[in-house]
C-alpha positions in Angstrom: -51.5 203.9 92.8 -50.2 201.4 90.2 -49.9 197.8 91.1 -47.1 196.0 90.2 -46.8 193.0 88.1 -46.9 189.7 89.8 -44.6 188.0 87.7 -40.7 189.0 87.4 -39.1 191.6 85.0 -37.8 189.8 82.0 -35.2 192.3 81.7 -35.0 192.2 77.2 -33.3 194.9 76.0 -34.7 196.3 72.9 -31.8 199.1 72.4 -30.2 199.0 69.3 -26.3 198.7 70.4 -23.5 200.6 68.4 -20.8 198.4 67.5 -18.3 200.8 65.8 -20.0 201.5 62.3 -18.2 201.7 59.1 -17.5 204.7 57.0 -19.6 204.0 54.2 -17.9 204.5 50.5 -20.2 207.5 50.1 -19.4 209.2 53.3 -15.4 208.9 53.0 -15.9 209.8 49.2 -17.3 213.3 50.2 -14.6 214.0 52.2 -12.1 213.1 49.8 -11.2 209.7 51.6 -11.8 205.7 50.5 -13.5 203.7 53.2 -11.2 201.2 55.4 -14.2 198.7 55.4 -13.1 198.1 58.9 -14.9 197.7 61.8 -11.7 199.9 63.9 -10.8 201.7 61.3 -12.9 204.7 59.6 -11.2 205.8 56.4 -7.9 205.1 54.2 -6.4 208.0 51.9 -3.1 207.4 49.5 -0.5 210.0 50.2 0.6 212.2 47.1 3.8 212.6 48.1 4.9 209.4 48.2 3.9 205.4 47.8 2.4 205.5 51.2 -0.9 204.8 52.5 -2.6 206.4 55.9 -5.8 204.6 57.8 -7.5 206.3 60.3 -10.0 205.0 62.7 -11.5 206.0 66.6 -12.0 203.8 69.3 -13.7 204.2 72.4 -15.5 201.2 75.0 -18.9 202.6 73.8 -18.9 202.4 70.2 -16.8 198.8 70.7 -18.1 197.3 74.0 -16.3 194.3 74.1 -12.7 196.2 74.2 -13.7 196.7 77.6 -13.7 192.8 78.6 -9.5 193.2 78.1 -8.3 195.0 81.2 -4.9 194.7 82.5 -4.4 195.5 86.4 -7.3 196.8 86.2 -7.0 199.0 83.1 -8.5 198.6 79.6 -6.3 198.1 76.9 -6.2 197.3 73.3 -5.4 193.7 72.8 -2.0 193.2 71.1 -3.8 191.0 68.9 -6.1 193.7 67.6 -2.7 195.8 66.7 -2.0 192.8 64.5 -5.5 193.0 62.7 -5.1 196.6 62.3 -1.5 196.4 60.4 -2.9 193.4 58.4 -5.6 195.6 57.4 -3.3 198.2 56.3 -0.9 196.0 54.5 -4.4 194.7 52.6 -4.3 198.4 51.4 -0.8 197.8 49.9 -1.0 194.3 48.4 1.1 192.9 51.7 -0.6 189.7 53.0 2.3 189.4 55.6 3.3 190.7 58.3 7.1 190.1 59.0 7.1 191.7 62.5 5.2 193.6 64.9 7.1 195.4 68.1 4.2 196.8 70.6 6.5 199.8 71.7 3.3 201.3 74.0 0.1 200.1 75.9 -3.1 201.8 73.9 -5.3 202.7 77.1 -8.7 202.9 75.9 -10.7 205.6 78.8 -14.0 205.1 80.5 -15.1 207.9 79.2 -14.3 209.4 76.0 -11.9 207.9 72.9 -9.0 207.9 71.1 -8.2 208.8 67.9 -5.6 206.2 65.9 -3.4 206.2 62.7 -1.7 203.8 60.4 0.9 204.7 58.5 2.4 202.9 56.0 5.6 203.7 53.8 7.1 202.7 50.5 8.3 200.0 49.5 11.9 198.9 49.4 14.0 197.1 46.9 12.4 193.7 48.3 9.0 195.3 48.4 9.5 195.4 52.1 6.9 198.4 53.8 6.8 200.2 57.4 3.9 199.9 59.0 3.2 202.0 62.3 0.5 202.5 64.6 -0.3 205.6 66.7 -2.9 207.2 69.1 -3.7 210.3 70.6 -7.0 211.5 73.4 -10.0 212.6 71.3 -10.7 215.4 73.5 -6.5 216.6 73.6 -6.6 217.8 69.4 -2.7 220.0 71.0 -1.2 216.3 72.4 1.4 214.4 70.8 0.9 211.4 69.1 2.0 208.3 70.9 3.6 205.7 68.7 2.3 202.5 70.0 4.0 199.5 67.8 6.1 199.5 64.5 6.5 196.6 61.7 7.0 195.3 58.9 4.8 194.6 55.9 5.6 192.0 53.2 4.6 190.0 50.4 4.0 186.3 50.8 3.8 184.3 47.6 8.1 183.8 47.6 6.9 181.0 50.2 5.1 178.6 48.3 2.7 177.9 50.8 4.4 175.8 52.7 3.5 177.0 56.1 -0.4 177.0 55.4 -0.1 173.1 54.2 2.2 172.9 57.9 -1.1 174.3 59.2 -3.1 172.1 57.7 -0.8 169.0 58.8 -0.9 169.7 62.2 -4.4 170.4 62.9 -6.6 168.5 60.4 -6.8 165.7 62.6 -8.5 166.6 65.9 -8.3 166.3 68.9 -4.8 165.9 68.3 -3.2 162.2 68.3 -1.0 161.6 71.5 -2.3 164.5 73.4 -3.9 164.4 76.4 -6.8 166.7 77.6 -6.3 169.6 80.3 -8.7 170.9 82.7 -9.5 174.2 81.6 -11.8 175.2 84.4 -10.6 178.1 86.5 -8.0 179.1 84.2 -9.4 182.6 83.5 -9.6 182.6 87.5 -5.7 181.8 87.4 -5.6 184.9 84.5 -7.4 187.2 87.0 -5.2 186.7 89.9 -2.3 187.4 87.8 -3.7 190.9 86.7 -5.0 189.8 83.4 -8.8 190.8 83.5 -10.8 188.9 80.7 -14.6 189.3 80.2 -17.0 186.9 78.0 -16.0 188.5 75.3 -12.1 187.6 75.3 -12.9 183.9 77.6 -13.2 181.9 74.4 -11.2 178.7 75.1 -13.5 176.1 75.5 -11.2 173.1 75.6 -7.3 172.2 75.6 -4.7 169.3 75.2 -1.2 169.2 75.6 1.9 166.5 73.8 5.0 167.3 75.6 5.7 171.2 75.0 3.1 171.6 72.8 -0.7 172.8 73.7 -3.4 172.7 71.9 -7.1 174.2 72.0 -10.5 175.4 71.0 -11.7 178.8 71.0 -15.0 180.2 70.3 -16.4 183.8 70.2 -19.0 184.9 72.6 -22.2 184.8 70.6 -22.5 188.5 71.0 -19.6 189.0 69.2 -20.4 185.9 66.5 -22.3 188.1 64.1 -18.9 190.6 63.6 -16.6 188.5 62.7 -17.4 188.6 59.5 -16.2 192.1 59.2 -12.8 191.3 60.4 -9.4 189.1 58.8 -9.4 187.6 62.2 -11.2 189.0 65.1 -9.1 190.2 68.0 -11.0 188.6 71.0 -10.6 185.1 69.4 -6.9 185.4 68.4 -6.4 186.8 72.2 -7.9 183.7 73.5 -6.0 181.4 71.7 -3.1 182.8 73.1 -4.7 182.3 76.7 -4.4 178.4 76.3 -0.5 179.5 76.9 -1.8 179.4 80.5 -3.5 175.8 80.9 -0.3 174.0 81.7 0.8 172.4 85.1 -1.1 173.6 88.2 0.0 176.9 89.9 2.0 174.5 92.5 4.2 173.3 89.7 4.7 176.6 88.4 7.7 178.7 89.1 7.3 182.7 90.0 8.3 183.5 86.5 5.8 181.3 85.0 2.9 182.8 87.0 4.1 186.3 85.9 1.2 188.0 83.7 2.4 188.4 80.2 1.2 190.3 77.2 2.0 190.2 73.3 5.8 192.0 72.4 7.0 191.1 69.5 5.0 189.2 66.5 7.1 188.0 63.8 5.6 185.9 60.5 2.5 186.6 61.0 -0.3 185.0 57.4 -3.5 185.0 57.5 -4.8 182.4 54.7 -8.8 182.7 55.4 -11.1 185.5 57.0 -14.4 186.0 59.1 -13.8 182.6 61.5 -15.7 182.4 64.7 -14.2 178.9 66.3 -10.9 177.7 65.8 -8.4 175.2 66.2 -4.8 176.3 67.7 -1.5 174.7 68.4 1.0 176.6 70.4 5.0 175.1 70.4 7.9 176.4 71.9 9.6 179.3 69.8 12.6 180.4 71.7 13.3 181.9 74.7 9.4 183.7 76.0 8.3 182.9 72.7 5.5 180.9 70.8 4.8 179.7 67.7 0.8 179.8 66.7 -1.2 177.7 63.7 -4.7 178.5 63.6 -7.0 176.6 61.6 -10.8 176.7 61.5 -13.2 173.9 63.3 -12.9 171.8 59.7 -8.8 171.8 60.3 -8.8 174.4 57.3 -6.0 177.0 57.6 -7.0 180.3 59.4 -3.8 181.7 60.1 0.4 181.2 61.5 2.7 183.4 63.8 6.3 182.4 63.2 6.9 183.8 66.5 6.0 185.2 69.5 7.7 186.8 72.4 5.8 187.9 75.1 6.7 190.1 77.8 6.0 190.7 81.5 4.0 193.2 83.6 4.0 194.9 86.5 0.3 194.4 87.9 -1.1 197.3 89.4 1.2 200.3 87.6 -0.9 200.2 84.3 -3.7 202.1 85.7 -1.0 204.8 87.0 0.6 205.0 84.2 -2.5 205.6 82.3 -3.9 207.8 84.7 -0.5 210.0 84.6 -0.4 210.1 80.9 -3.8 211.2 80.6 -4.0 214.0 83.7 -0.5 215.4 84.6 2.4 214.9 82.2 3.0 217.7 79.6 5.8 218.7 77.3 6.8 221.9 75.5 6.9 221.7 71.5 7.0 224.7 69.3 5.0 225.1 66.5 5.0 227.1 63.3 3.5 230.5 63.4 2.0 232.4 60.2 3.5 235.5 60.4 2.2 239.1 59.2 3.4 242.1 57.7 2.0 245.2 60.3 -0.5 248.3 58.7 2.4 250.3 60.5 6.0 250.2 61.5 7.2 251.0 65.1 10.7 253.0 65.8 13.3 250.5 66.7 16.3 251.2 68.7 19.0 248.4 69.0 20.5 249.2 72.3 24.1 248.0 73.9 23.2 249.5 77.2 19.7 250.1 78.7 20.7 252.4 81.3 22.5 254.8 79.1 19.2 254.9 77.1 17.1 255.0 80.3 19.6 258.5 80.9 19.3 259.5 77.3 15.2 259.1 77.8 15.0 260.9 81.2 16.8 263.7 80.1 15.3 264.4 77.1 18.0 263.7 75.2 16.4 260.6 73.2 12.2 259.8 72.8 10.9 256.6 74.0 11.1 254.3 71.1 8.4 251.6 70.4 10.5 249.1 70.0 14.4 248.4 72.0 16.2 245.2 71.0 18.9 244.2 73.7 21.6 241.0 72.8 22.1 238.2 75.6 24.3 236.1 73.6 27.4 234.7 75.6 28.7 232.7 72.8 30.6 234.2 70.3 32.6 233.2 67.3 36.2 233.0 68.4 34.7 231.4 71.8 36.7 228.2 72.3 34.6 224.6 71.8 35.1 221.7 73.6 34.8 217.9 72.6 31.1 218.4 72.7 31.6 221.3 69.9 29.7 223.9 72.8 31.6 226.9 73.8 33.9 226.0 76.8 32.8 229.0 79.0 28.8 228.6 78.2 28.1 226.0 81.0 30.6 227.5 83.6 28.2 228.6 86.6 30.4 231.8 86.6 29.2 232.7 83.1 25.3 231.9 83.8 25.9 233.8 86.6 27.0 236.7 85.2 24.7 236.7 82.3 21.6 236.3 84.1 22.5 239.2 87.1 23.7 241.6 83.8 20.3 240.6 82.4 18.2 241.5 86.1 20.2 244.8 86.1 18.8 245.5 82.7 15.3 244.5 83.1 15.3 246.5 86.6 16.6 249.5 84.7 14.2 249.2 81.6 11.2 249.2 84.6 12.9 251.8 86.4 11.8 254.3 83.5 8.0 255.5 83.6 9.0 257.2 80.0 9.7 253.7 78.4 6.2 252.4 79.7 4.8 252.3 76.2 7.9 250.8 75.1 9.0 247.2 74.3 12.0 245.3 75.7 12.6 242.7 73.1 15.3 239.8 74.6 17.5 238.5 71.5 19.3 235.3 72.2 20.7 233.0 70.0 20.8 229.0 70.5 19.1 229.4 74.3 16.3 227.5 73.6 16.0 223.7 71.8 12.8 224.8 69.3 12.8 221.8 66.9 13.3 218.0 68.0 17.1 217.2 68.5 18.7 220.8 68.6 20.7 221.5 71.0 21.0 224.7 72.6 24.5 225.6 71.9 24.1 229.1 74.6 22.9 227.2 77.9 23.6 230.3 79.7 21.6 232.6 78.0 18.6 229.8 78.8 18.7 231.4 82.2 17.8 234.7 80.8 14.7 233.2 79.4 13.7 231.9 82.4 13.9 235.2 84.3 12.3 237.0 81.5 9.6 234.9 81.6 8.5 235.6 85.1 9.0 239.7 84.2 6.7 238.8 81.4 4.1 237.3 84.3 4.7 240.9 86.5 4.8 242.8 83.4 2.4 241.9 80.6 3.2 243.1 77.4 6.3 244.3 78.4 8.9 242.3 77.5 9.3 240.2 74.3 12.0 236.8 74.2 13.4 236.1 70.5 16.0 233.1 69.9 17.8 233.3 66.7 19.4 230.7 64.8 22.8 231.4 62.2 19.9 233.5 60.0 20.5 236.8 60.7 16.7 238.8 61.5 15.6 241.4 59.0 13.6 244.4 60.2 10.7 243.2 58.4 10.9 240.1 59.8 10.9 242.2 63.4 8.5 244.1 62.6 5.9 241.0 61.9 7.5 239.1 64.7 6.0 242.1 67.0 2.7 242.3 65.3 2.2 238.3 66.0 1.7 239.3 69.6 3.4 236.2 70.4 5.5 236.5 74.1 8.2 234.0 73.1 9.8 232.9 69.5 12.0 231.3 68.2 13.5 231.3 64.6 14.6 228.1 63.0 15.1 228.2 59.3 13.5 231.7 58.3 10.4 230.0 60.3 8.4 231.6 63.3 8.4 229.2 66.3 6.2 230.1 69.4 6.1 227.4 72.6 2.9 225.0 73.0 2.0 222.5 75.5 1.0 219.7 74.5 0.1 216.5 76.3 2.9 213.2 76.4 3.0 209.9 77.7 4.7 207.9 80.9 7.0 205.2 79.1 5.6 201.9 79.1 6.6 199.9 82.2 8.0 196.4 82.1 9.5 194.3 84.6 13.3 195.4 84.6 15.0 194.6 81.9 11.9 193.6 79.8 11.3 196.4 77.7 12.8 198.3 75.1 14.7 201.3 75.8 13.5 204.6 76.1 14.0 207.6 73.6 15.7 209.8 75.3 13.8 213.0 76.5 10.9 210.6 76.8 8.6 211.8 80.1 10.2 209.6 82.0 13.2 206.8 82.6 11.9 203.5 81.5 10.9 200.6 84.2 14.4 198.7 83.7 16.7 201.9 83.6 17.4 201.8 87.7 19.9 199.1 87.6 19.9 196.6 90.8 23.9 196.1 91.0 24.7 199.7 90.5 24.3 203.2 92.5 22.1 205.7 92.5 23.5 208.9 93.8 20.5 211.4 94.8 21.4 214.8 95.9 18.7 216.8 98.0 18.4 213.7 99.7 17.3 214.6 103.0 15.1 217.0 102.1 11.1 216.3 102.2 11.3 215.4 98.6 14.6 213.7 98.4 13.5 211.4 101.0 9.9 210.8 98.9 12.2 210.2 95.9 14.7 207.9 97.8 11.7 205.5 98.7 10.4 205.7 95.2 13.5 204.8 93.8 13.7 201.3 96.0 10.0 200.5 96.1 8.8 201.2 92.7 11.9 200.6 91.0 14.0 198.2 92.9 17.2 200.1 93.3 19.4 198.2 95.8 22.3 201.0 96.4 21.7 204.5 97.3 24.3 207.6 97.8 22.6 210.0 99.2 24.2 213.4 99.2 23.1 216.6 100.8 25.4 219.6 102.6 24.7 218.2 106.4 25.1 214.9 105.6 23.6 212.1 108.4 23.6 215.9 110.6 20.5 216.4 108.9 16.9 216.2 110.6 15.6 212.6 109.1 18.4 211.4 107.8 19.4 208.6 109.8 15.7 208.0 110.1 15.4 207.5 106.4 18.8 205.3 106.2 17.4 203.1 108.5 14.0 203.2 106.8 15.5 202.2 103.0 17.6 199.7 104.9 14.7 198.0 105.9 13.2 197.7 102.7 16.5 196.3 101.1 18.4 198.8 100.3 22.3 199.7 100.9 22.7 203.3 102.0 25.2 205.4 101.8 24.5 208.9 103.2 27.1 211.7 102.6 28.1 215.5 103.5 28.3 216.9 100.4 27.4 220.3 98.6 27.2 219.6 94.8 28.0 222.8 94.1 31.9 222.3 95.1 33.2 220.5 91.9 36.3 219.4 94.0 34.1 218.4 96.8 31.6 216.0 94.7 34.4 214.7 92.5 36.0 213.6 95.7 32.8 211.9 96.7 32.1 209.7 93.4 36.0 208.4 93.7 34.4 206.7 96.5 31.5 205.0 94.7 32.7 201.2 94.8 33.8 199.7 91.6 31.6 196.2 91.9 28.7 199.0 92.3 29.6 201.3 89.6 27.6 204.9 89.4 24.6 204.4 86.7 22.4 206.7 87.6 22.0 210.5 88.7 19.2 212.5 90.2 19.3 216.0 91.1 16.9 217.1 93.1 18.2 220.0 95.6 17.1 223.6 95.2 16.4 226.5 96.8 13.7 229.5 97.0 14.5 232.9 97.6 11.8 235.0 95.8 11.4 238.3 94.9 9.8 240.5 92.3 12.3 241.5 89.5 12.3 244.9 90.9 13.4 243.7 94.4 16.1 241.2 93.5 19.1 241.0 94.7 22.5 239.4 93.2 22.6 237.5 96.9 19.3 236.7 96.2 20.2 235.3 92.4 23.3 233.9 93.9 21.9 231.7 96.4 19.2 230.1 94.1 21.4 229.5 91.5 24.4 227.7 93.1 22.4 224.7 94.7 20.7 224.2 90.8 22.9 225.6 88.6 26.4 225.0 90.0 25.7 221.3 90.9 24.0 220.6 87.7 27.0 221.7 85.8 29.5 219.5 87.8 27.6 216.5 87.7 27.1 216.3 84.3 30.9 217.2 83.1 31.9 214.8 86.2 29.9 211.5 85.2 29.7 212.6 81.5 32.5 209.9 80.4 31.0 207.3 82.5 28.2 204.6 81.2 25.0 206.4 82.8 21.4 205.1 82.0 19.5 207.9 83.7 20.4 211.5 84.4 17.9 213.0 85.9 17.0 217.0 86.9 14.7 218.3 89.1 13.3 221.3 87.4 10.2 223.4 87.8 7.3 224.5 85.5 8.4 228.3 86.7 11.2 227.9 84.5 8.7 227.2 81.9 5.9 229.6 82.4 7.6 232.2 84.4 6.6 232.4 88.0 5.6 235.7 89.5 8.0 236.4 92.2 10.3 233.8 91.0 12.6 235.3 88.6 15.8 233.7 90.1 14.3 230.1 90.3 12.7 230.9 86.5 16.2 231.6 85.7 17.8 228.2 87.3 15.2 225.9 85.9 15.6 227.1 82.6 19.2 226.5 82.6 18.6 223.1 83.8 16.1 222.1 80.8 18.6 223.7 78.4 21.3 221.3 80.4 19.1 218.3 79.7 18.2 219.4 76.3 22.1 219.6 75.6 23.2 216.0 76.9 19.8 214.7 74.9 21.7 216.4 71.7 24.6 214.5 72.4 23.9 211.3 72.9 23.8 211.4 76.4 20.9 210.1 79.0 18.8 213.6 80.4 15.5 214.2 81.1 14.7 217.4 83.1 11.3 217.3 84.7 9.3 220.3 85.6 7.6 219.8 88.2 4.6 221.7 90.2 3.3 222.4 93.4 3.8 219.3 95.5 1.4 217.8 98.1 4.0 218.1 100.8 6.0 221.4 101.1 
């Protein structure tokens, strides 16, 4: 036995903490790289291409502790103000001492465990001298995600203004405390902060005193002594500028305030932002009115000298609590599709290749001798052809009709059933050649939506039958054989070629649009993950069909608690008839809604344009969301066209007539239910593949043409 001490543990630590280290000159040198000399930031490098510069850097709450003490509902993020220090770094690298505006597009969620990598870009000048600055991020441990653009600018030169703001700086804050304003009670004001969803720990509660004179407020902030010894290394170090911006908050008491003004806000938009001195660790700061949600800042130092002046700005609200799902969503479950360039290689050997019109002649020709098994059988899906009419769009009139995709996709079962039919084309290849049924670089559109649907049902007789089958989408380039022939040897399942370039499907990780308080936030780009908090308009109908199925009626409730629609149509084929519905009418009622529920099948075009002439006019239609869908499965020998038929009328059908029906009116979301069979193939699931895949195509189509789609592919669900 040991006896314990009789005094108490002192508790020093005597760890020596990592604070983010900077790439030293030597270190970025060796790898071809100048150092960013910034504490976020690891390494700079000129582009050759053009007058641009790129800054790299990693962030993570273990190698910079005190991001951690800036959580929003509960989640961490990177300040807005730390954006602003990294694009002034960068315009440092560019001789830019201004920046003329900031627009924080994105939250930057920093993980508990783990990091993030982050790049600045910055472009070349214009005329004016004028740059672009950007800022992006992407998971460490994700090398396949996309980048997430977080918040884009503009860099500038300041000398054309003579200086006149810093001496306005210096006017307003050399004398101190300021003269006619009277002090405010700061106590409990990062208690207030907290209960609005804004988190702040020592390291980001630096105001230490305030005033106010009419609309104006005025303060001083001081760093945490932890993080005292840093600022040095930075222009102007996040946590202080963040606090300054928290005496926005120590106006009249919480009774006086309206609902509005006890919203939680965060930075949006900076505009005019100088800095005129570096490395402060106490300040002086005077906010004023700036416009409508907006600010003006002067920041001086505790001897009234000039730190630093934001023209402007705007802040905008949050949603407490959704930060953390959005994060969580981003970072676990939402995935998109991109295609990236293969290298492609010439074979040691060349297989026999047989372009075939009709597999079951050759499947004949094979059995009987007549013909040997080639190594190699290309067979055409194109339904688009070049004396096919074109609508307005410029798409061939005939390639969304339900009766084409139809009949393309049962010609292409009967083919595929044949081809496996045949023990004596076992060694043997199908390759599928489309042309335009697949969107392979960002924009296209895919001009043969019905040959889509082939993909999809190839791709679950790729998941019966490995190695079998081969997909190909051509652009306008007509395909040499050598260009087959190292197509084949890639081993690759599914290509594409754009621009004498080999495309093969990735998935790569995206992100959940930021989410605002309606109408807060910018709008989405469309094909974005998912319709932006804002989009779901409060005066206008939603029309939902699937509706009274168990995921219409989880979608329904969605819709009016998380996004505050107010009117619902609700459309499927039994109408109020069906099990739950007037349950669910009565529930949405009670939680505010209007509810409209209809018998409808989606699939009769006369039928559904009957129903939207009844959509009131001081409720216009703005949004759409197509969730209904059947299974019938079967493997792609035991198909049948009933079984094809059924599956694709509910998806396919519906999805054609509600887009050409609402494609003239002023939509802000169109939304598809889709499936992830119709992007990996599902065994057994050849004729849902098949309808899914059109879908995306569908989606990917509107996207092309300037109209609202996003077609999300969804998998198993909780409740079935």
């Amino acid at each position: 036995r040991v006896d314990l001490p009789t005094y108490a543990f002192q508790r020093d630590r005597f760890w020596l903490e990592t604070t983010g280290a900077v790439v030293s000159h030597n270190a970025a040198a060796g790898l071809g790289l100048g150092s960013a000399d910034h504490p976020l930031l690891g390494a700079v490098v000129a582009l050759a291409d053009a007058d641009g510069f790129l800054l790299t850097g990693r962030l993570s709450v273990r190698t910079h502790p005190w991001l951690a003490d800036h959580a929003v509902a509960e989640t961490t993020l990177l300040p807005g103000t730390a954006f602003v220090e990294l694009t002034l770094r960068a315009g440092d690298a560019v001789g830019c001492d201004r920046l003329e505006e900031l627009t924080l597009e994105a939250p930057l969620v920093l993980p508990d465990n783990g990091a993030v990598q982050v790049q600045l870009t910055v472009g070349g000048p214009d005329v004016s001298g004028r740059r672009p600055v950007a800022v992006y991020s992407r998971p460490e441990d994700a090398p396949e995600a996309a980048w997430t653009r977080h918040a884009t600018g503009t860099l500038t030169d300041s000398r054309a203004g003579g200086g006149a703001e810093e001496a306005a700086v210096a006017a307003e804050l050399g004398v101190w405390p300021p003269a006619g304003a009277e002090p405010v009670a700061v106590d409990g004001l990062y208690e207030g902060l907290a209960a609005m969803g804004l988190q702040y720990g020592a390291a980001f509660q630096g105001v230490r005193a305030a005033w106010r004179r009419g609309d104006e407020v005025f303060a001083e902030v001081a760093l945490a002594e932890e993080q005292r010894a840093e600022a040095g290394r930075f222009g102007l170090h996040p946590a202080l500028l963040d606090s300054a911006l928290h005496a926005m908050a120590s106006g009249p008491d919480d009774a006086e305030r309206s609902e509005g003004e006890r919203r939680a806000g965060l930075p949006f938009v900076w505009s005019g932002v100088s800095l005129f001195a570096t490395g402060a660790d106490a300040l002086r700061v005077r906010l004023a009115p700036a416009g409508a949600d907006a600010v003006s800042v002067f920041v001086a130092d505790t001897t009234g000298a000039p730190v630093a002046a934001v023209t402007s700005l705007v802040t905008r609200a949050v949603a407490p609590g959704r930060l953390g799902d959005t994060a969580r969503i981003t970072d676990e479950a939402l995935f998109r599709v991109v295609w990236r360039e293969i290298a492609l290689r010439t074979p040691a050997s060349s297989p026999t290749t047989l372009v075939c019109a009709d597999l079951e002649e050759l499947r004949t020709a094979v059995a009987a001798g007549a013909e040997t098994a080639p190594d190699v059988v290309l067979a055409s899906f194109t339904t688009r052809t070049a004396d096919t009419d074109a609508d307005a769009d410029g798409i061939a009139t005939d390639a969304v009709d339900p009766a084409v995709v139809r009949s393309v996709t049962l010609g292409a079962l009967e083919s595929l059933q044949a081809w496996l039919a045949e023990e004596r084309l076992a060694g043997s290849r199908l390759v599928v050649v489309t042309r335009g049924a697949v969107s392979a670089v960002p924009g296209e559109d895919v001009t043969d939506p019905a040959a889509a649907a082939v993909w999809g049902l190839v791709r679950s007789a790729q998941a019966e039958h490995p190695d079998r089958f081969v997909l190909l989408d051509l652009d306008g380039q007509e395909l040499s054989g050598d260009t087959l022939e190292s197509v084949l040897a890639s081993g690759e399942p599914q290509i594409a070629m754009r621009s004498g370039e080999a495309l093969a499907p990735r998935l790569a990780r995206t992100t959940a649009t930021p989410l605002t308080e309606p109408g807060s936030g910018p709008d989405s780009e469309p094909g974005s993950a998912a319709a932006p908090h804002g989009t779901w308009n409060p005066d206008g109908t939603v029309l939902l069909t699937g509706a009274t199925g168990t995921l219409g009626a989880l979608v329904a409730r969605h819709l009016v608690t998380e996004h505050g629609v107010r009117h619902l149509l609700l459309v499927s084929r039994r109408g109020r008839t069906a099990p739950g519905a007037a349950e669910l009418a009565d529930s949405l009622t009670g939680l505010g809604a209007t509810v409209t529920v209809a018998a409808c099948d989606a699939a009769d075009r006369a039928g559904l344009a009957e129903l939207l002439r009844t959509v009131p006019a001081e409720h216009p239609l703005t949004a759409v969301v197509h969730a209904a869908g059947v299974l019938d499965d079967g493997v792609i020998e035991s198909l049948t066209p009933d079984q094809v038929e059924a599956v694709l009328r509910p998806k396919v059908d519906a999805a054609v007539h509600l887009h050409e029906l609402t494609r003239d009116l002023d939509l802000a979301a169109f939304v598809l239910f889709s499936s992830a069979a119709g992007t990996f193939g599902g065994a057994g699931q050849g004729n849902y593949a098949a309808a899914n895949a059109f879908v995306d195509a569908l989606a990917a189509h509107r996207r092309a043409h300037c109209l609202p789609a996003v077609s999300l592919g969804w998998g198993f669900w909780a409740e079935r």
